[in-house]
C-alpha positions in Angstrom: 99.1 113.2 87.2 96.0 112.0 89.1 98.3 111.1 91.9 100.5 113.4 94.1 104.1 112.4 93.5 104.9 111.7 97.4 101.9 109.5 97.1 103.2 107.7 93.8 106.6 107.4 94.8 105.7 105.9 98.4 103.5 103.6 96.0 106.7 102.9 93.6 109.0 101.9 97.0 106.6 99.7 98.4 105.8 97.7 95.1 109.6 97.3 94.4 110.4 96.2 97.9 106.8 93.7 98.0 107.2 92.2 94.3 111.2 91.7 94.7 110.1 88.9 97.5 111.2 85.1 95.4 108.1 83.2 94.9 107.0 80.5 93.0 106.3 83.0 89.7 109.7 83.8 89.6 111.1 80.6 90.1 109.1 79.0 87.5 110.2 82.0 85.0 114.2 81.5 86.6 114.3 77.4 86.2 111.6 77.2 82.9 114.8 79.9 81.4 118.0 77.7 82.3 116.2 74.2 81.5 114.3 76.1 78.1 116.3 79.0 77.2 115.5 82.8 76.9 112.6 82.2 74.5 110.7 79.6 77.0 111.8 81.7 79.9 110.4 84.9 77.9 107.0 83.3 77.0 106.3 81.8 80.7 107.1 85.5 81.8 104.4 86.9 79.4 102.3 84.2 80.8 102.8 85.6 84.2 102.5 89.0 82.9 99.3 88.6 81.6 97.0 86.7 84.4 98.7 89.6 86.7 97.0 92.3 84.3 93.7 90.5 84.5 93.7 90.4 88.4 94.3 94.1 88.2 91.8 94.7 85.8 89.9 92.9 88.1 90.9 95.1 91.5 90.2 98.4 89.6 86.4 96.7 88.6 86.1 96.2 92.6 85.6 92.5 91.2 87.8 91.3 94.3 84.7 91.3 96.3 83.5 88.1 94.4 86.3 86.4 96.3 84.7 86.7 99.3 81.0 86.0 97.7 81.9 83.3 95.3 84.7 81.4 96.7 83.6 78.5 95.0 84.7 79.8 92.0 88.4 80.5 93.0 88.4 77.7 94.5 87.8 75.8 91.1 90.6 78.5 89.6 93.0 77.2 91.7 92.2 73.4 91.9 92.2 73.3 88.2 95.5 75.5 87.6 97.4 73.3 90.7 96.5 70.0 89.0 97.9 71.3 85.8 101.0 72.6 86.9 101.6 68.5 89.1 100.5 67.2 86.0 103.6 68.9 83.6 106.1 68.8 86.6 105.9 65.0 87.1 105.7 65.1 82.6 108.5 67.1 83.0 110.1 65.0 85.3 109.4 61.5 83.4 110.9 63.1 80.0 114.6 64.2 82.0 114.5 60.6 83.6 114.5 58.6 80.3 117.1 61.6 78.9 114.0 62.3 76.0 113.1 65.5 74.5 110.1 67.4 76.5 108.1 68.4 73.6 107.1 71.9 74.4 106.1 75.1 72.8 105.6 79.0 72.8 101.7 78.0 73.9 102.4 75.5 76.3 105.3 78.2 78.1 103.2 81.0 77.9 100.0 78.6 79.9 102.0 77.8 82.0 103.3 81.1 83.5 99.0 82.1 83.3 98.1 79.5 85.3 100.4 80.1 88.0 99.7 83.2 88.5 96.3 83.1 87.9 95.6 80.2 90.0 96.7 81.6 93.2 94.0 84.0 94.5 96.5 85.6 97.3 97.5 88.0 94.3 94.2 89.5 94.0 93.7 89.8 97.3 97.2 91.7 98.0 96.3 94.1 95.3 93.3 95.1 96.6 94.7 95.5 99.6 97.5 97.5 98.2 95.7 99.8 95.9 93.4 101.6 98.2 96.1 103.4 100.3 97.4 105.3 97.6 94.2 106.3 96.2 92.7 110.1 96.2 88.7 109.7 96.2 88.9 113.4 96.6 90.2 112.8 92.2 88.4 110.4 89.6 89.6 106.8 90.6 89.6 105.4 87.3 92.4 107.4 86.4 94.5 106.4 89.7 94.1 102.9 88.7 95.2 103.4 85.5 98.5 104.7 86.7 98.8 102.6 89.8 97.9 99.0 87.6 100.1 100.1 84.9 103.1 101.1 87.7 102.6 98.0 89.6 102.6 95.7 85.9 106.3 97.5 84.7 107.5 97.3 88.1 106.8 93.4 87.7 108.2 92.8 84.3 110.9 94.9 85.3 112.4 92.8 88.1 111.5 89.3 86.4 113.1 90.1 83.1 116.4 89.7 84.6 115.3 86.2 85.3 114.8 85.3 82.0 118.2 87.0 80.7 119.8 85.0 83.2 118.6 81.7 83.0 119.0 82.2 79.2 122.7 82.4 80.1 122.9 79.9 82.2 121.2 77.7 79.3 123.6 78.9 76.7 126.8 78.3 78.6 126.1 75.0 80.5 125.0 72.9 78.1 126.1 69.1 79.2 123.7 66.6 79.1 124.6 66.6 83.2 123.6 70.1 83.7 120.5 69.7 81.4 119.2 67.4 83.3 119.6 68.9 86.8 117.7 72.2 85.4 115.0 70.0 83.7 114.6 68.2 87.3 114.6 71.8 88.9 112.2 73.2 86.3 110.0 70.0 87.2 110.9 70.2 91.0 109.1 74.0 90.5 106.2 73.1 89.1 105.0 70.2 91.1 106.1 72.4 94.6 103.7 75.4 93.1 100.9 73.1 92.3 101.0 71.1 96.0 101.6 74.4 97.5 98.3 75.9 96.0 96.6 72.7 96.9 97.6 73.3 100.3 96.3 76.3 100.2 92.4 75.1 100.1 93.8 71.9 102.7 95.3 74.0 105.1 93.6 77.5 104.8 
């Protein structure tokens, strides 16, 4: 291994304990898996999944740097991605009012976990802040990002797929129209907190 194992396992510990913090990823993939079921929940976590592999992707490029450079850009990222997210919460919202089918699909679950995830630029900075401390430039540092992105991505999955398998069962066993709709209201309640909360983000910062 490229990595001495006090130095991984230190890494291991301090991913678990960072990425087992709630935030707005997780409670999308929690509420989109009780309104939606295990499939929807399951598809919004791959979403998730994925625009977390490109930031890291991203952090092992030293690419993070364009944060800082072109803010413009991220700024765009996460304008676009917030308005998307108020824009299917208040949908969302409007379909459990008038007690109507949301129409929704594998596509529209999976772009909605990306663009959640991808939208909030705090992720790519906290990985390159993370990364750097375990790394050995005294050993090829392609290799130790290889291990460390690929660590930090199961880790991830790891603690979120719970989420899924338990809103799934939440889903299967409550299934009123009552309880339907107060998990479709939460689901929308989710979305359109994420997407003012990374508005706030550019307001506030």
């Amino acid at each position: 291994m490229p990595i001495a194992m006090h130095v991984y396992i230190a890494f291991v510990v301090t991913t678990l304990i960072i990425m087992s913090v709630p935030d707005a990823s997780k409670m999308l993939i929690l509420s989109r898996s009780a309104s939606g079921g295990t499939f929807a929940g399951l598809f919004t976590l791959i979403g998730v999944k994925a625009a977390e592999a490109i930031q890291v992707v991203l952090v092992s490029f030293g690419l993070s740097w364009l944060i800082v450079s072109y803010p413009y850009v991220f700024e765009a990222v996460t304008v676009l991605g917030a308005a998307y997210l108020i824009y299917l919460g208040l949908r969302r919202w409007r379909a459990a009012s008038r007690r109507i089918a949301e129409p929704s699909s594998q596509g529209s679950d999976f772009l909605t976990g990306f663009m959640i995830s991808i939208a909030n630029p705090k992720t790519l900075i906290f990985l390159a802040a993370l990364f750097p401390h375990f790394l050995n430039h005294a050993h090829p540092i392609d290799a130790q990002f290889v291990v460390l992105g690929t660590t930090f991505l199961l880790i991830a999955t790891c603690l979120d797929l719970p989420l899924v398998l338990g809103g799934g069962l939440v889903e299967r066993l409550f299934r009123s129209p009552r309880v339907e709709d107060v998990l479709k209201r939460f689901n929308s309640g989710v979305l359109l907190t994420a997407g003012v909360f990374l508005m706030g983000l550019l307001v506030f910062r």
